[in-house]
C-alpha positions as CSV (number, residue, x, y, z in Angstrom):
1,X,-2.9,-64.1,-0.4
2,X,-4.2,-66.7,2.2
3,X,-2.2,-70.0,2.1
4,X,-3.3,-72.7,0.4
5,X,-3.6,-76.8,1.1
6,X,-0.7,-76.9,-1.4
7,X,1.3,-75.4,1.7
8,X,0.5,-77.8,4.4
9,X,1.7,-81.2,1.7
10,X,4.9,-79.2,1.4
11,X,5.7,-78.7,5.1
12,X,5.1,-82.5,5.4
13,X,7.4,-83.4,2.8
14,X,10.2,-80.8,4.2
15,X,9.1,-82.6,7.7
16,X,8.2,-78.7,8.8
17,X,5.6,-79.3,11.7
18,X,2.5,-77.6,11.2
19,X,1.0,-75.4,14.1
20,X,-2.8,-75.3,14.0
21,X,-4.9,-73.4,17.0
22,X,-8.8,-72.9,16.8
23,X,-10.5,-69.1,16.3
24,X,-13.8,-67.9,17.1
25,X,-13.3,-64.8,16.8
26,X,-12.1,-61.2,15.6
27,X,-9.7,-60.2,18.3
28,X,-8.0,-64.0,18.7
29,X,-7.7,-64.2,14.9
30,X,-5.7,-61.5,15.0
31,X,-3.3,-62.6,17.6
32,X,-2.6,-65.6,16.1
33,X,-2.1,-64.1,12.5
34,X,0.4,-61.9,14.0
35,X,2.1,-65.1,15.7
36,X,2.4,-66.6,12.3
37,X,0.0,-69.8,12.7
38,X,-0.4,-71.0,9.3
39,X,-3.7,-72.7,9.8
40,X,-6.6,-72.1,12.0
41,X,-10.0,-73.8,12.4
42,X,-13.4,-72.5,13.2
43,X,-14.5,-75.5,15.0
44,X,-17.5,-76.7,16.7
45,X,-16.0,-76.8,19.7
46,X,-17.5,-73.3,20.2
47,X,-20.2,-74.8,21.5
48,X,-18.6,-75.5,24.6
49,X,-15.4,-72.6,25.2
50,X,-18.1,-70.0,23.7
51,X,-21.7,-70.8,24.2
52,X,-21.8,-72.7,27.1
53,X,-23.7,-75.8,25.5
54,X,-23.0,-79.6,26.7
55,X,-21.4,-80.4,23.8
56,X,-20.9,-79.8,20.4
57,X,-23.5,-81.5,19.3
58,X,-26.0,-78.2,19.4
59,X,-24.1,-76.2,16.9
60,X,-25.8,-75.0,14.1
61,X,-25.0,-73.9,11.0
62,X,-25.6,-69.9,11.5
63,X,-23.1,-70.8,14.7
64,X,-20.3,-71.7,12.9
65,X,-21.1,-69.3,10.0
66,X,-20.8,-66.1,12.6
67,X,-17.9,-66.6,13.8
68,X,-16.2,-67.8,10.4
69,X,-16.8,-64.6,9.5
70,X,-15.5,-63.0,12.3
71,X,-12.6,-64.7,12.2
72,X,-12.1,-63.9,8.2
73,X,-12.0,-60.0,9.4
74,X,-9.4,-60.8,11.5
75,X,-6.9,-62.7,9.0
76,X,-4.8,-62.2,5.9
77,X,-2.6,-65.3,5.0
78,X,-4.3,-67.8,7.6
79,X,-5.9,-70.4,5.9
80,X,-9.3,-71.2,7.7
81,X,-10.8,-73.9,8.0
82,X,-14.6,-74.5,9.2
83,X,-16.3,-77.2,10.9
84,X,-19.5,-78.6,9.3
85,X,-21.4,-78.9,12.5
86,X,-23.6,-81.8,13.4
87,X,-26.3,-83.2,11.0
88,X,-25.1,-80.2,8.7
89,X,-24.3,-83.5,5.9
90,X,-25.3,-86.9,7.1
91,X,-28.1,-86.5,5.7
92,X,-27.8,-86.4,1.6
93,X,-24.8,-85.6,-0.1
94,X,-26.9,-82.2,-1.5
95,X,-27.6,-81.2,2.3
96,X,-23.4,-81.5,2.4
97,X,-22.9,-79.7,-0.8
98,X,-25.4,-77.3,-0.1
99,X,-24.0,-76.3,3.4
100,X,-20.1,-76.6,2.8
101,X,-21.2,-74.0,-0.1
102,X,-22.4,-71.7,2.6
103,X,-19.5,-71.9,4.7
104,X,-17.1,-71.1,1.7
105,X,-19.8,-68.5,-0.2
106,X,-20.8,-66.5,3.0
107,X,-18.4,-67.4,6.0
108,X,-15.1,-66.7,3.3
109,X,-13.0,-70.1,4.5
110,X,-10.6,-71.5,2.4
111,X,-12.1,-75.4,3.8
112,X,-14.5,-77.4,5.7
113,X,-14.0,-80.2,8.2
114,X,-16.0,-83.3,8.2
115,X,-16.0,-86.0,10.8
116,X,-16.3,-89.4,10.2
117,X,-14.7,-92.2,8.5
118,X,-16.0,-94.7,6.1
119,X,-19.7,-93.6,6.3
120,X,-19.0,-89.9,4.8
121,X,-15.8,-90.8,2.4
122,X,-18.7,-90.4,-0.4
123,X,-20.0,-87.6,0.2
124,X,-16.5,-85.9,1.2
125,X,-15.3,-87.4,-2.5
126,X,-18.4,-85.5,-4.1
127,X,-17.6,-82.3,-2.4
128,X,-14.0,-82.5,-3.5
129,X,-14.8,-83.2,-6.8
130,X,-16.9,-79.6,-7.0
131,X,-13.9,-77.7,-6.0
132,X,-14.3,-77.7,-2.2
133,X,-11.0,-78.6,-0.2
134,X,-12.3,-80.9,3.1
135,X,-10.4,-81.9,6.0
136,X,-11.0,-84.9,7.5
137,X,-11.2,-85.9,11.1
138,X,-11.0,-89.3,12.2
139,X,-10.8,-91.2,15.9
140,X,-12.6,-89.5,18.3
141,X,-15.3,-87.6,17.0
142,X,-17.2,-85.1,19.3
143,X,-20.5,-84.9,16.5
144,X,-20.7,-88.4,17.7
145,X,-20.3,-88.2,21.8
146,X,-23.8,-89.6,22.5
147,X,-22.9,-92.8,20.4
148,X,-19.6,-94.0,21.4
149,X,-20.1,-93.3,24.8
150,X,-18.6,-90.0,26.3
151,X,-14.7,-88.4,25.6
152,X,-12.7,-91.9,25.3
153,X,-9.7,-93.0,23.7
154,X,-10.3,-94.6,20.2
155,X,-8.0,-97.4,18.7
156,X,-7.1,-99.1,22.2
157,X,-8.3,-102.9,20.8
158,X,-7.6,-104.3,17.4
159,X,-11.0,-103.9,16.0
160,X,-11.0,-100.1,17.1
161,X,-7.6,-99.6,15.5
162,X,-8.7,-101.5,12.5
163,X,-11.8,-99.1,11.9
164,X,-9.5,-96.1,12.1
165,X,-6.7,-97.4,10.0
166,X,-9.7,-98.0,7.2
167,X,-11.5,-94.8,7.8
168,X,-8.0,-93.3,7.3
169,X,-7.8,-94.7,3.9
170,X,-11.0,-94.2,2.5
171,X,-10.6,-90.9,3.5
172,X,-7.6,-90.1,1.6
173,X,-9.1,-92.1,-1.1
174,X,-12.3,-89.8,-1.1
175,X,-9.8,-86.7,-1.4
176,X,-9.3,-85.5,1.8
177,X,-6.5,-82.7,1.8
178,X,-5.5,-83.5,6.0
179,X,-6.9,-85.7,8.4
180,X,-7.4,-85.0,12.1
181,X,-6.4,-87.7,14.5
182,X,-8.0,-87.1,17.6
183,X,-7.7,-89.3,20.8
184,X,-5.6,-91.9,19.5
185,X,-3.0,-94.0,20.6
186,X,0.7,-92.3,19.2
187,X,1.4,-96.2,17.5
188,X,-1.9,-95.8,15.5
189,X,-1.5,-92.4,14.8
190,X,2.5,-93.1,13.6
191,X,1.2,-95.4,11.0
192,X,-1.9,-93.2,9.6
193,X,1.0,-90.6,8.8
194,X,3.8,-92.4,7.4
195,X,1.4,-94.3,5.3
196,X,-0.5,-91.7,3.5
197,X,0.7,-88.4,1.6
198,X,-1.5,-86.2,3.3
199,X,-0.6,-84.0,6.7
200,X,-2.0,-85.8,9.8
201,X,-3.2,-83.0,12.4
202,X,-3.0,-84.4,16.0
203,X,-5.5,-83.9,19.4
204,X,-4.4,-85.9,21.6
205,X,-2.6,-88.3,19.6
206,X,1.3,-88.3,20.2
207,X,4.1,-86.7,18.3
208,X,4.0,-88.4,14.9
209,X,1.7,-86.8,13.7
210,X,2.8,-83.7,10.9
211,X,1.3,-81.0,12.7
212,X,-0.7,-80.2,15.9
213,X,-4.1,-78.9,16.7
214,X,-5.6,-77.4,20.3
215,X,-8.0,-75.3,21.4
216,X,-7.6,-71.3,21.8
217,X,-9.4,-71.5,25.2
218,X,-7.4,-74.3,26.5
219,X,-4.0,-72.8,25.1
220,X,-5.0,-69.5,26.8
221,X,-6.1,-70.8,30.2
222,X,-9.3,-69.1,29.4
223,X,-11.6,-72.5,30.2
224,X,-11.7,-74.2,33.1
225,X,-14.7,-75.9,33.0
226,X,-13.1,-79.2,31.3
227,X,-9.4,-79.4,30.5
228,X,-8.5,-82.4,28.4
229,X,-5.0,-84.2,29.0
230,X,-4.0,-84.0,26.0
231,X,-4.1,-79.7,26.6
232,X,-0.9,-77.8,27.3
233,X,-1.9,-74.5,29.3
234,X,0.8,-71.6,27.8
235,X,-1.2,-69.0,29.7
236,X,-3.3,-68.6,32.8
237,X,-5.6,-66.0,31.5
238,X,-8.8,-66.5,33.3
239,X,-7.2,-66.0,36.7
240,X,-5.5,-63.1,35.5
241,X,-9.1,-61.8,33.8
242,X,-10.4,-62.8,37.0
243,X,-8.0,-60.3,39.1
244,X,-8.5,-57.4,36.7
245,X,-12.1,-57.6,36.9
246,X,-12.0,-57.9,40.8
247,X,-9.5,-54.9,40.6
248,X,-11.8,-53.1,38.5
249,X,-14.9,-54.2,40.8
250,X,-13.1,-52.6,44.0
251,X,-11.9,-49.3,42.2
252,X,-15.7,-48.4,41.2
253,X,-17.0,-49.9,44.5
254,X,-14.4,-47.4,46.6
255,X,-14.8,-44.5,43.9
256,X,-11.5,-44.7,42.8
257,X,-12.8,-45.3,39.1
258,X,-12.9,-43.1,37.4
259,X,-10.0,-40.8,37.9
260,X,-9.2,-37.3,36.2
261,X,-7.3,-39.2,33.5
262,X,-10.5,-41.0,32.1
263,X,-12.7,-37.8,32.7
264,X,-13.9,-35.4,29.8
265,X,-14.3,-32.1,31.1
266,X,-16.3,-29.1,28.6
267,X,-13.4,-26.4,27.7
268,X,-13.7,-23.1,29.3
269,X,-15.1,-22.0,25.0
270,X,-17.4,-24.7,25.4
271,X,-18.5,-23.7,29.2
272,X,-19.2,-20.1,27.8
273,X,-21.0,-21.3,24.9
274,X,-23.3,-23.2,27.6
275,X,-24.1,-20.8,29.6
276,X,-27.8,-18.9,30.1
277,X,-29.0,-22.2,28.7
278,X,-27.9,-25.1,30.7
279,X,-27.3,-25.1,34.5
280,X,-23.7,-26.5,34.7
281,X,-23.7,-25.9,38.7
């Protein structure tokens, strides 16, 4: 049985820090199931570590749907969580309904993720209300790049930190399971999560929060187009990607690849059986 959002209230109240690392697909799903991660999300930040786009902001629907599934084939007990990609609900609350449907009915999470604040609490309170569990994310919002300006820290003035504080609780009013905090100040994001009941999942914004999110890519090493500050690199797998490839390149290049040990040779049965009909010289 997968774990449920009931799990992720309890390790808040037990103060048990919640682990949370993104999955795009089959083969990193099932690392991370093996390394006990209770919660992993599906996000739009595909776009970028996976497809090569700008930003997230190009990520459609069948995107995130793709790899949701892969990622289900890989997992048991992970709860997974899914992105609802840009303009996949801002439009009407049935476009949200509709497409959160989708991404329970044919991807198999257990959730969706919705960014915004104030402006989507209704819409994230209708979609709660028909059964589906949504995760909020709050602060700095990729969806929203192009309108606040590029990557920056959220909350740093008193109106900022006033909008978050209130997109917070209309969040949590609206239903809201967990709420990313992404990009904020560790002051702002200390009082979002001793204030509410819910877990607060952290990007970027300090060590209050109940649990932690990152990015596979940046965890790995794999990415090193962009590497955020808020990123802690537990691996340097490109470069050692990078080498095996190379080694690989140089084996073929001086046929030393391959060798007997990755050759299939006919038996001396099968030889017999060939000959008179194909010339094996």
């Amino acid at each position: 049985m997968r774990n449920t959002i009931n799990l992720f209230k309890q390790m808040k109240v037990a103060g048990e820090p919640i682990p949370m690392v993104t999955a795009y697909d089959y083969t990193s799903a099932k690392i991370l199931e093996e390394a006990e991660i209770p919660l992993v999300l599906v996000g739009d930040s595909l776009g970028q570590v996976v497809l090569g786009y700008e930003t997230t902001v190009s990520v459609t629907m069948d995107d995130i749907l793709h790899h949701a599934k892969a990622v289900i084939r890989g997992t048991q007990k992970i709860h997974v969580v899914a992105d609802m990609p840009f303009m996949s609900y801002q439009a009407t609350v049935v476009q949200a309904l509709r497409n959160a449907a989708r991404l329970m009915k044919e991807g198999g999470v257990q959730s969706v993720k919705m960014e915004g604040g104030v402006e989507v609490a209704s819409k994230v309170n209708v979609l709660v209300n028909a059964g589906i569990p949504v995760m909020g994310h709050i602060g700095l919002t990729p969806q929203s790049v192009n309108q606040i300006g590029g990557y920056r820290i959220q909350g740093r003035n008193p109106e900022s930190a006033k909008k978050i504080l209130k997109d917070a609780e209309s969040l949590v009013e609206a239903g809201v399971y967990a709420l990313v905090l992404e990009a904020i100040p560790s002051e702002i994001s200390k009082i979002i999560t001793k204030s509410f009941p819910i877990p607060t999942i952290g990007i970027g914004a300090g060590s209050f929060c109940d649990g932690q999110v990152q990015v596979f890519h940046d965890l790995m090493g794999l990415f090193k187009d962009f590497v955020p500050r808020h990123a802690k690199n537990y691996g340097n797998l490109y470069d050692s990607v990078l080498l095996a490839v190379k080694d690989y390149v140089n084996d073929v290049k001086g046929n030393n690849f391959p060798t007997e040990q990755q050759i299939y040779h006919l038996s001396p049965t099968e030889l017999a059986a060939m000959k008179g009909d194909i010339d094996l010289c």
